[in-house]
TIVO-2410 file (N, C-alpha, C; in nm, 3 decimals):
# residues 76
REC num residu      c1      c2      c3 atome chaine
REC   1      X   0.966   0.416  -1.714     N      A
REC   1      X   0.923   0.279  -1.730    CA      A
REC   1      X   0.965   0.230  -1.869     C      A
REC   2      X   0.956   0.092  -1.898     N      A
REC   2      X   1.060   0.027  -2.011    CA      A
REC   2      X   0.963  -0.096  -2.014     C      A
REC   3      X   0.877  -0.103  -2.144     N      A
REC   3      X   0.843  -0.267  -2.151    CA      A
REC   3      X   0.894  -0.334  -2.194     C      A
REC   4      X   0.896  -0.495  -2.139     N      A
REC   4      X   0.982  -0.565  -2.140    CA      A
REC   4      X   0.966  -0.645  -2.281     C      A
REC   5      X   1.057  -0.708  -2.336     N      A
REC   5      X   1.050  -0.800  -2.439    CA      A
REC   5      X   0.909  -0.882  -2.463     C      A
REC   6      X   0.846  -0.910  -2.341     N      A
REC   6      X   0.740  -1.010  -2.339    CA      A
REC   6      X   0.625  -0.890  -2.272     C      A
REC   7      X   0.653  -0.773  -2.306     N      A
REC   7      X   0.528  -0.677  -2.317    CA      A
REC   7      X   0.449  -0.670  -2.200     C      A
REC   8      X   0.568  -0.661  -2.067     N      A
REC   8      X   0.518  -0.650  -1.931    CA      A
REC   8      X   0.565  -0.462  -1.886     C      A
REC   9      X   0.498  -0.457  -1.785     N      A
REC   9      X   0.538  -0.320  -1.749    CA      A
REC   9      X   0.559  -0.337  -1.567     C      A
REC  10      X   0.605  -0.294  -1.496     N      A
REC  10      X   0.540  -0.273  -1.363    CA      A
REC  10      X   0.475  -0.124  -1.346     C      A
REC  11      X   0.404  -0.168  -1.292     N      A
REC  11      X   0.280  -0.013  -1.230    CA      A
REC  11      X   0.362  -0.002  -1.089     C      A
REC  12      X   0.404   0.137  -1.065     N      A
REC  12      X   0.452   0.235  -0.905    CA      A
REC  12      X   0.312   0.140  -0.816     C      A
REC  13      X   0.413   0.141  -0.727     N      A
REC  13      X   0.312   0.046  -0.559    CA      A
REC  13      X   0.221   0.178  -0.518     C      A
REC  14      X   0.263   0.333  -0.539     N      A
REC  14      X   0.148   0.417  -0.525    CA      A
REC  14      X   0.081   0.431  -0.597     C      A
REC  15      X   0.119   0.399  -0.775     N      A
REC  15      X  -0.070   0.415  -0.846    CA      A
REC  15      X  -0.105   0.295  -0.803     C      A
REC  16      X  -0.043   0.184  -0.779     N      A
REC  16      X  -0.115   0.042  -0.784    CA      A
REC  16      X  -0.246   0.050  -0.655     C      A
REC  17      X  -0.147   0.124  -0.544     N      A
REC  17      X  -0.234   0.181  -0.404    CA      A
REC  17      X  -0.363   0.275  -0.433     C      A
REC  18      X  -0.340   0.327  -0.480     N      A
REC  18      X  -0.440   0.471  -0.498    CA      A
REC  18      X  -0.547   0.398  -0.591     C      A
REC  19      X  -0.456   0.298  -0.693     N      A
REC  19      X  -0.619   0.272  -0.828    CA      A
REC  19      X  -0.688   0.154  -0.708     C      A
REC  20      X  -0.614   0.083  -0.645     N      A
REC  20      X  -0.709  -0.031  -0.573    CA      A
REC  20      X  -0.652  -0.141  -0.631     C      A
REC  21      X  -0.511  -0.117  -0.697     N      A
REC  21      X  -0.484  -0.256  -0.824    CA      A
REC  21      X  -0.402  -0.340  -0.684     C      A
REC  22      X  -0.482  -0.442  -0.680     N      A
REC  22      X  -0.440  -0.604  -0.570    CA      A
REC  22      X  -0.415  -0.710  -0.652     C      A
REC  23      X  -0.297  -0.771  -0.598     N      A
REC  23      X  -0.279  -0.890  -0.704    CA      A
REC  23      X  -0.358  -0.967  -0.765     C      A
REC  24      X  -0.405  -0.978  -0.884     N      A
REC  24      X  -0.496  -1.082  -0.889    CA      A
REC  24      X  -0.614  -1.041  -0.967     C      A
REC  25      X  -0.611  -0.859  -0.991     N      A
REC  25      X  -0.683  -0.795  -1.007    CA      A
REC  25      X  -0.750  -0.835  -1.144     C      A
REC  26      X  -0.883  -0.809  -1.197     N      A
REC  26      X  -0.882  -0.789  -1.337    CA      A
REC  26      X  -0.854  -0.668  -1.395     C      A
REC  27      X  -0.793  -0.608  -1.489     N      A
REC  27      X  -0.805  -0.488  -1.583    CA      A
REC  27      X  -0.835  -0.516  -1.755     C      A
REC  28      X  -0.825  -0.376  -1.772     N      A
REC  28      X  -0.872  -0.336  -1.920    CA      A
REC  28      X  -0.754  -0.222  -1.970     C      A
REC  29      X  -0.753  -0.218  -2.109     N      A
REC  29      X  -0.666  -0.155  -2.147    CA      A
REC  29      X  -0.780  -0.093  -2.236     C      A
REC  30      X  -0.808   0.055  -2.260     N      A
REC  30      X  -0.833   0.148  -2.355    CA      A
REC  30      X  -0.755   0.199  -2.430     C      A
REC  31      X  -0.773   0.206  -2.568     N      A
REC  31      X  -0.677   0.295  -2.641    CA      A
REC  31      X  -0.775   0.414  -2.654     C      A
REC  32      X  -0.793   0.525  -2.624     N      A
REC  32      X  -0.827   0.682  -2.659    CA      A
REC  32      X  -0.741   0.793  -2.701     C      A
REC  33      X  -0.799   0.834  -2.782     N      A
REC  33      X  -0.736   0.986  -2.779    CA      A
REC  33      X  -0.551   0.984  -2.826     C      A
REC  34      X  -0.506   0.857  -2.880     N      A
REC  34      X  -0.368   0.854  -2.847    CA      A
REC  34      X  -0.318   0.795  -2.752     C      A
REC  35      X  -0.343   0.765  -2.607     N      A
REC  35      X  -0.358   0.723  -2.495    CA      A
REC  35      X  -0.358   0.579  -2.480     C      A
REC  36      X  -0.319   0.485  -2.382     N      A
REC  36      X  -0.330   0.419  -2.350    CA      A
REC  36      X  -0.405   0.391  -2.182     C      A
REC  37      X  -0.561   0.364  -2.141     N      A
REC  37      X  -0.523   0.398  -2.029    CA      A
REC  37      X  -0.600   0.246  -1.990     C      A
REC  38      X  -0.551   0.243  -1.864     N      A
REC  38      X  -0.557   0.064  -1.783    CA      A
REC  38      X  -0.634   0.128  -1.655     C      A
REC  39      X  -0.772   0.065  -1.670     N      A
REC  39      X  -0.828   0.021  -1.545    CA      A
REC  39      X  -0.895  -0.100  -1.519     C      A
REC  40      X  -0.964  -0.094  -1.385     N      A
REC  40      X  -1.010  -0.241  -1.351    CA      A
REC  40      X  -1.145  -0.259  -1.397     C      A
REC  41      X  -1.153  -0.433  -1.420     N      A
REC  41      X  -1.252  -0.446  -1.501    CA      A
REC  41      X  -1.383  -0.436  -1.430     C      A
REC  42      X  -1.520  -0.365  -1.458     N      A
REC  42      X  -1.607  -0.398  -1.446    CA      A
REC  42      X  -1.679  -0.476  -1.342     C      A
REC  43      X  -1.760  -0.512  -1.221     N      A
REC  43      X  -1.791  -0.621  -1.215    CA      A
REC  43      X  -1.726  -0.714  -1.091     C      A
REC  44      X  -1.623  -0.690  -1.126     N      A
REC  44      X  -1.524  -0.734  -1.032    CA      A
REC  44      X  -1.520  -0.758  -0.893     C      A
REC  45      X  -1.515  -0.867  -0.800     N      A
REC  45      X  -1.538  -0.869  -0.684    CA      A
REC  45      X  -1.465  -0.787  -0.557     C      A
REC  46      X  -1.475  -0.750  -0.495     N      A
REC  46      X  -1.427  -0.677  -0.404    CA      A
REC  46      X  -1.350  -0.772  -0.303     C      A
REC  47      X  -1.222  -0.681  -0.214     N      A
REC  47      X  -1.126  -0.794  -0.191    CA      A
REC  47      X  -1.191  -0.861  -0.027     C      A
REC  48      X  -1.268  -0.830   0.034     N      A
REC  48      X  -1.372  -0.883   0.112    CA      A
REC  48      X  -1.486  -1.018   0.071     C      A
REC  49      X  -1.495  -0.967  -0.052     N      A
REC  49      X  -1.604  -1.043  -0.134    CA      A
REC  49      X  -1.502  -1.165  -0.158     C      A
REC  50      X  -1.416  -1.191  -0.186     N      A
REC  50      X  -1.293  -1.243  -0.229    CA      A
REC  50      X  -1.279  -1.337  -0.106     C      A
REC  51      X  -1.262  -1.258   0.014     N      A
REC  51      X  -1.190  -1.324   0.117    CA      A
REC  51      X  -1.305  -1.435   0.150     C      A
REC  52      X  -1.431  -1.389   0.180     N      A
REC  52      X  -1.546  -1.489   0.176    CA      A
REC  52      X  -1.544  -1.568   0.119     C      A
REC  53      X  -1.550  -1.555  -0.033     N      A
REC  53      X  -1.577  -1.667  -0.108    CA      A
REC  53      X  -1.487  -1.805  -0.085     C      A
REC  54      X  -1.393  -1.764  -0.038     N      A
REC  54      X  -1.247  -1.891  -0.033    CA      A
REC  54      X  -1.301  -1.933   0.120     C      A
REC  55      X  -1.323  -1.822   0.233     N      A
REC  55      X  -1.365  -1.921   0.368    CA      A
REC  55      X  -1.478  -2.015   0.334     C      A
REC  56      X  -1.568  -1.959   0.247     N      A
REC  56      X  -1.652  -2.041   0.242    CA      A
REC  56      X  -1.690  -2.206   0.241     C      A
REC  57      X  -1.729  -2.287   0.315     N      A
REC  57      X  -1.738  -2.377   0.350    CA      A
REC  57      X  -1.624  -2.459   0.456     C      A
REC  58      X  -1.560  -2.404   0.463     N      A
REC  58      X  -1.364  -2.455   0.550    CA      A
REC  58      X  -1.411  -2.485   0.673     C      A
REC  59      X  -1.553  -2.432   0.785     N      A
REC  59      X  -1.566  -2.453   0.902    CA      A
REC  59      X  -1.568  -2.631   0.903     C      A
REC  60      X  -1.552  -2.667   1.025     N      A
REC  60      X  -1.614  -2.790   1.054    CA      A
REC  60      X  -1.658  -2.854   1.149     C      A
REC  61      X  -1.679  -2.727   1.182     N      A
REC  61      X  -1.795  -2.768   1.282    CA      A
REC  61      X  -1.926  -2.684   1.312     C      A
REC  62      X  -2.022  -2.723   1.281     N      A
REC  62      X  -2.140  -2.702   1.277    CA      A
REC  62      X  -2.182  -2.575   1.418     C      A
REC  63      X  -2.217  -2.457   1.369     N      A
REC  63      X  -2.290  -2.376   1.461    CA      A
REC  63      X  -2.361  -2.305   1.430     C      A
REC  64      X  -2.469  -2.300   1.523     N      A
REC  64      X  -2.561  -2.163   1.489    CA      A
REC  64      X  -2.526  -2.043   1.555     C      A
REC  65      X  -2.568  -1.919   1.488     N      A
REC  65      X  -2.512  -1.810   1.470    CA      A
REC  65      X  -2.509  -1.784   1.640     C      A
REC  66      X  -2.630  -1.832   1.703     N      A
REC  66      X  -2.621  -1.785   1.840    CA      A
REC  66      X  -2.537  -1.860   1.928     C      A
REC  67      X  -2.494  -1.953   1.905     N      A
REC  67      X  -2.401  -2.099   1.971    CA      A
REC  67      X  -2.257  -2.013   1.962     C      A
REC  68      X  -2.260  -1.957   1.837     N      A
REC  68      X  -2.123  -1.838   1.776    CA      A
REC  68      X  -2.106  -1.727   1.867     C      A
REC  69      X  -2.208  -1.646   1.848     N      A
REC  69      X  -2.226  -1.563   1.921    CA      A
REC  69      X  -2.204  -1.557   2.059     C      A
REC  70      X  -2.228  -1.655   2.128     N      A
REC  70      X  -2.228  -1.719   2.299    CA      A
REC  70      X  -2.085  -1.759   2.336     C      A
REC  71      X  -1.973  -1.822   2.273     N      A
REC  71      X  -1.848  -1.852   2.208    CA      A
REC  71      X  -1.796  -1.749   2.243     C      A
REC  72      X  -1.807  -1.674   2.173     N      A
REC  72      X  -1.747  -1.539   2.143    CA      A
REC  72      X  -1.728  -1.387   2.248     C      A
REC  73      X  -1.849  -1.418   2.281     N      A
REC  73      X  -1.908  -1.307   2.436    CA      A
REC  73      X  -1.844  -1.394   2.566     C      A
REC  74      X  -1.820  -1.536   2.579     N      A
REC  74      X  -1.850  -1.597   2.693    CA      A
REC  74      X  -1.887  -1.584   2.710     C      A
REC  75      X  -2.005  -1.606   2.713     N      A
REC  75      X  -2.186  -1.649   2.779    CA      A
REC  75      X  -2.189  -1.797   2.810     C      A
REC  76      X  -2.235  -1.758   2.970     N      A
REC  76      X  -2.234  -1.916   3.010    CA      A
REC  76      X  -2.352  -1.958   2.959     C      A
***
């Protein structure tokens, strides 16, 4: 790996896989020991938690959970 002029790096698509790093992610940089090491920050929402938050409110049309539910099963 080679950082770039403007002090970018790319991270391998398998640590990026294995740490959980998704676009968009937050991280942290530690200096220890000599070391440099990068993980995610703290706190951070999960990419489910994520996906919710953006559906949130988009329906438009009004249902209750069982009207949903009935929809869904075909229930006459």
């Amino acid at each position: 790996m080679r950082i770039t002029s403007k002090g970018q790096v790319t991270i391998p698509i398998e640590i990026r896989a294995q740490a959980g790093l998704l676009p968009n992610t937050d991280v942290e940089f530690e200096f220890r020991d000599g070391e440099v090491l990068l993980k995610k920050s703290p706190g951070q929402a999960t990419r489910g938690q994520k996906l919710v938050e953006r559906m949130r409110g988009k329906a438009t049309i009004r249902m209750t959970t069982d009207e949903i539910m009935a929809l869904t099963r075909g229930d006459d």
